[in-house]
DRENPA-3360 file (N, C-alpha, C; in nm, 2 decimals, always signed):
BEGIN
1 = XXXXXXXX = +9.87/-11.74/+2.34/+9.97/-11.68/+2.43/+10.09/-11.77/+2.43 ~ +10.22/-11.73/+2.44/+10.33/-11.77/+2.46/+10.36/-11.84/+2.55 ~ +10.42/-11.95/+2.59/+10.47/-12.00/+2.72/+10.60/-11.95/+2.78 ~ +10.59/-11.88/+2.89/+10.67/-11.84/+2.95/+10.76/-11.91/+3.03 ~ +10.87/-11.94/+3.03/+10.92/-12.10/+3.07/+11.02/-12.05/+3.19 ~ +11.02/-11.86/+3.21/+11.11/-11.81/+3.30/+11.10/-11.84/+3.41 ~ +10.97/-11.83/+3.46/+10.90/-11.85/+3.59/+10.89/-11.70/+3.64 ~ +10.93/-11.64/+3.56/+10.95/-11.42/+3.61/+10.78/-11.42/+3.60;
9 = XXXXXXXX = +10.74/-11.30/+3.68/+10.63/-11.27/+3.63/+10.62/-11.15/+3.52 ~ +10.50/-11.21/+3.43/+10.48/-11.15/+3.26/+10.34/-11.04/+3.30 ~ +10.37/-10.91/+3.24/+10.27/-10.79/+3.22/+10.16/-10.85/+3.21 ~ +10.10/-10.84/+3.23/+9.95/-10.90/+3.20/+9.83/-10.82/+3.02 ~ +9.94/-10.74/+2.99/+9.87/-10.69/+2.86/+10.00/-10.67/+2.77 ~ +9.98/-10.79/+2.73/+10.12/-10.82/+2.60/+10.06/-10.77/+2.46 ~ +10.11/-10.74/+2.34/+10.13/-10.70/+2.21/+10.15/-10.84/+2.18 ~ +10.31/-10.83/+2.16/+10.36/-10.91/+2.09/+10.46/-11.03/+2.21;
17 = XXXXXXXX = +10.48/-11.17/+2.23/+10.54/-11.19/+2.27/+10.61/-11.33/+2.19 ~ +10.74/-11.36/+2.28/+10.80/-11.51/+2.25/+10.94/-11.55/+2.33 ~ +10.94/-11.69/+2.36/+11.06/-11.72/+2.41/+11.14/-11.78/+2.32 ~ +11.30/-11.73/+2.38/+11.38/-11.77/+2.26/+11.39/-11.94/+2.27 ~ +11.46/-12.01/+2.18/+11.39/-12.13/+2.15/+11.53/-12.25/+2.19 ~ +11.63/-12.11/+2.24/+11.77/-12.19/+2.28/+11.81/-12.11/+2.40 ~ +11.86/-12.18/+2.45/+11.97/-12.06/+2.63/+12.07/-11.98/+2.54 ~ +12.14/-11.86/+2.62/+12.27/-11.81/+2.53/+12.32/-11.79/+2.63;
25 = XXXXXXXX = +12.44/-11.77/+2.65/+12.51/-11.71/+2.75/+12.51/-11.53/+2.73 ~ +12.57/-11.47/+2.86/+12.52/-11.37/+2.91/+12.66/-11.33/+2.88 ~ +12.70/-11.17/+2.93/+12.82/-11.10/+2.92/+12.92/-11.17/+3.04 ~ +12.86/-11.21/+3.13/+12.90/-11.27/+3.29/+12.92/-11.44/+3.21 ~ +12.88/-11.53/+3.11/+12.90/-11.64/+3.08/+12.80/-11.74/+3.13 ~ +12.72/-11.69/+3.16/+12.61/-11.78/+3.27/+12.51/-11.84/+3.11 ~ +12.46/-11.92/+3.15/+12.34/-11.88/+3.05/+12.22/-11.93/+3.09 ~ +12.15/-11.87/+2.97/+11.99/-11.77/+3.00/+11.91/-11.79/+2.94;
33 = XXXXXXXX = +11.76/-11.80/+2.96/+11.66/-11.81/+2.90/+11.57/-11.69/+2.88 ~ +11.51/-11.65/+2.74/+11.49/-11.52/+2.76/+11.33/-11.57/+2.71 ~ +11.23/-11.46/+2.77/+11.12/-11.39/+2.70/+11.12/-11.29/+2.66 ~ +11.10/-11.21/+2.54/+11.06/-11.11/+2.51/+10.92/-11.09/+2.47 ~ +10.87/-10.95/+2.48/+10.75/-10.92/+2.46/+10.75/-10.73/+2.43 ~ +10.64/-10.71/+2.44/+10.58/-10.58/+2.37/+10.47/-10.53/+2.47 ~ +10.44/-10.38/+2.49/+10.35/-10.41/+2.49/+10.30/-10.21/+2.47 ~ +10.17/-10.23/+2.46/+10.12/-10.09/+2.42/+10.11/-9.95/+2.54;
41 = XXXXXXXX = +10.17/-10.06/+2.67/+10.14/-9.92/+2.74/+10.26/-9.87/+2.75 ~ +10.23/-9.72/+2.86/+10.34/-9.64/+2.88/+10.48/-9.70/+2.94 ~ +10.60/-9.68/+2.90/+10.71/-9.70/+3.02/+10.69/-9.72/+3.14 ~ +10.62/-9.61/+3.21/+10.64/-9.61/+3.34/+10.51/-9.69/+3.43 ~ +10.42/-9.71/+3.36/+10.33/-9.84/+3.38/+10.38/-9.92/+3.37 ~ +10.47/-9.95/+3.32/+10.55/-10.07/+3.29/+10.58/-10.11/+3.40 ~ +10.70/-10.01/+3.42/+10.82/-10.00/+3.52/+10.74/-10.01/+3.66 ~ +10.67/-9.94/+3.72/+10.57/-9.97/+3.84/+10.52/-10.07/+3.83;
49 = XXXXXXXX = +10.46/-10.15/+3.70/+10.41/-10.27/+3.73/+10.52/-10.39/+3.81 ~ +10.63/-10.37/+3.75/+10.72/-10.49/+3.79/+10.77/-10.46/+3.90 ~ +10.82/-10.31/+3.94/+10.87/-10.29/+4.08/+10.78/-10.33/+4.22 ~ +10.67/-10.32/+4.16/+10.58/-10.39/+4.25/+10.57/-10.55/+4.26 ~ +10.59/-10.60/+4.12/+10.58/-10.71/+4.12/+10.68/-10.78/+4.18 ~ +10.81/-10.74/+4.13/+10.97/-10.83/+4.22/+10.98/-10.68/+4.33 ~ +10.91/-10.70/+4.42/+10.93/-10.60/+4.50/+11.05/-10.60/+4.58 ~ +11.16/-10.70/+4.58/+11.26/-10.75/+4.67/+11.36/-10.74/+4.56;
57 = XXXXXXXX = +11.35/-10.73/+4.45/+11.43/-10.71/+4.29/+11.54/-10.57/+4.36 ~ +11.68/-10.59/+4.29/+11.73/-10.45/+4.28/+11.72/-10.36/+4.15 ~ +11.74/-10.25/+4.13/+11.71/-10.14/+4.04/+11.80/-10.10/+3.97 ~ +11.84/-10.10/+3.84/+11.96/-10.05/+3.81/+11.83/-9.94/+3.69 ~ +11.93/-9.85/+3.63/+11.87/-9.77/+3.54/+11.97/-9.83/+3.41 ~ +11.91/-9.83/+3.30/+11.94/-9.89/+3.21/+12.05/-9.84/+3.14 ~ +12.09/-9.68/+3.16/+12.15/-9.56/+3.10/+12.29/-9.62/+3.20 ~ +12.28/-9.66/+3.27/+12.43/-9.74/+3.38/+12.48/-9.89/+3.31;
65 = XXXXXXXX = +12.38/-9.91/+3.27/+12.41/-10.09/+3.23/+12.48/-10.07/+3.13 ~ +12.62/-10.14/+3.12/+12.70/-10.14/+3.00/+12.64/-10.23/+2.88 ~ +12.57/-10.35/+2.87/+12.48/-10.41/+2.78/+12.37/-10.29/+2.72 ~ +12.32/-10.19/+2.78/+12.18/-10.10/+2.73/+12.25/-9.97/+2.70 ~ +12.34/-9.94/+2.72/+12.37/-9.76/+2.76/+12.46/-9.73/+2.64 ~ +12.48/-9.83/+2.53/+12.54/-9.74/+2.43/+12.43/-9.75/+2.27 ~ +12.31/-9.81/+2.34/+12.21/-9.74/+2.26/+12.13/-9.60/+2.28 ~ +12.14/-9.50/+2.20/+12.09/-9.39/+2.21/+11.95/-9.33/+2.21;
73 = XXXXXXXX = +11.93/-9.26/+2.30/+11.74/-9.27/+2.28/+11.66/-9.37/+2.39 ~ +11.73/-9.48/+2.48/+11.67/-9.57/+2.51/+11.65/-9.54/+2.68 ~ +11.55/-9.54/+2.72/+11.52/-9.51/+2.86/+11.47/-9.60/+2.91 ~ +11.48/-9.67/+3.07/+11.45/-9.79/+3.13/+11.51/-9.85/+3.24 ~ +11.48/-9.95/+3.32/+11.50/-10.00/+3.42/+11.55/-10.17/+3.45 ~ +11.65/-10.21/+3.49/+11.67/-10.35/+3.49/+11.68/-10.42/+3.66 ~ +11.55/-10.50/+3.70/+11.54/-10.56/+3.82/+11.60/-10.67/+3.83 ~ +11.68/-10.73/+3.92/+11.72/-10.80/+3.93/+11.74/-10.86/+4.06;
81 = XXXXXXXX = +11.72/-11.03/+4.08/+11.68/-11.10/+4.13/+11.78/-11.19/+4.16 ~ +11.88/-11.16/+4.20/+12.00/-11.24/+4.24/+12.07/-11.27/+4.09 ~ +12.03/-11.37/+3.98/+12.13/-11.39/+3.87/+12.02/-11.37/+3.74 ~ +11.89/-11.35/+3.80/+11.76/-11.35/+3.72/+11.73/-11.21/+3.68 ~ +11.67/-11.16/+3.59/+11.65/-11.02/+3.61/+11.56/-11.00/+3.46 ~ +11.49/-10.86/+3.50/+11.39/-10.80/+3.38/+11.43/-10.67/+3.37 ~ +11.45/-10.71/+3.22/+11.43/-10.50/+3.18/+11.32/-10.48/+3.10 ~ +11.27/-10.36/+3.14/+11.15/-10.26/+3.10/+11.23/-10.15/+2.99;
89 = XXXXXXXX = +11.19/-10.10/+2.86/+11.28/-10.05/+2.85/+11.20/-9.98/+2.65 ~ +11.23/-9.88/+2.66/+11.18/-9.82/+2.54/+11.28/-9.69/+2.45 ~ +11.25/-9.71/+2.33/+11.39/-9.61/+2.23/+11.27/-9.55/+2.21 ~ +11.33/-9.43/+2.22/+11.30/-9.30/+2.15/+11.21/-9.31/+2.02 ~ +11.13/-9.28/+1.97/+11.04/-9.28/+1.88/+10.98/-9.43/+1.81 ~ +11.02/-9.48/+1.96/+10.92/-9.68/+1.93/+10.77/-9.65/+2.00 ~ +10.69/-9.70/+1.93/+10.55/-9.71/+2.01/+10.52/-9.81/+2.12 ~ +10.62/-9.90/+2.13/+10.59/-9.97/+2.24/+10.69/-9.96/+2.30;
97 = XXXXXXXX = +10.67/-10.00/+2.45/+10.76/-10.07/+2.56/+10.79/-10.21/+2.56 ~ +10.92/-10.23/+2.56/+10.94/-10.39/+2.50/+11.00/-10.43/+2.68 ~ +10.99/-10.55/+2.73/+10.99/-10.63/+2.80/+11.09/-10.78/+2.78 ~ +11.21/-10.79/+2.88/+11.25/-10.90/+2.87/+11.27/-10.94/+3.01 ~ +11.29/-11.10/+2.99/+11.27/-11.14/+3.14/+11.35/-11.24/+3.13 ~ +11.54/-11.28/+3.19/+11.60/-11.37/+3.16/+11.61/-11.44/+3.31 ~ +11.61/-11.56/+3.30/+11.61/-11.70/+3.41/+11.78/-11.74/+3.35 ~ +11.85/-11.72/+3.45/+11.95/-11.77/+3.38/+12.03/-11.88/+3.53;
105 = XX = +12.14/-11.95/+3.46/+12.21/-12.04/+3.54/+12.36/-12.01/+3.56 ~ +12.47/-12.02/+3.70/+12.57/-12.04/+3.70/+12.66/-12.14/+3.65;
% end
């Protein structure tokens, strides 16, 4: 398994996963640590897993997010945690639901 260095909580039934191996900055300039991962269940198992998880998280739909919404096909959710945040999030004819979870800094 991967080391998750976010401190976010990770799905508990991963495919594929990894963290990126440098910070980037963000659209806002901040920067971020990311995990990405995969995994084989449905979206909305997904999405319920984590709304439960950051239960104090806010909600945006991903079709609003200017970073997600000019990919076509892509349906999902981004919680966020004051500057921290995860999106759940799947394209149209992908078999998995992919997962990111960035820790980021002012």
């Amino acid at each position: 398994m991967v080391n998750n260095y976010t401190g976010l909580p990770v799905f508990p039934s991963l495919r594929r996963a990894a963290m990126d191996k440098f910070t980037k900055t963000d659209t806002l300039g901040r920067w971020c640590s990311r995990f990405a991962a995969e995994t084989s269940y449905p979206l909305d198992t997904v999405e319920e897993w984590y709304r439960k998880a950051l239960a104090t998280a806010s909600e945006t739909d991903l079709t609003h997010d200017a970073n997600y919404n000019p990919y076509p096909g892509l349906n999902g959710i981004k919680l966020a945690l004051g500057i921290d945040y995860v999106t759940v999030f799947r394209v149209r004819g992908q078999t998995s639901t992919s997962i990111e979870l960035f820790r980021c800094s002012g």
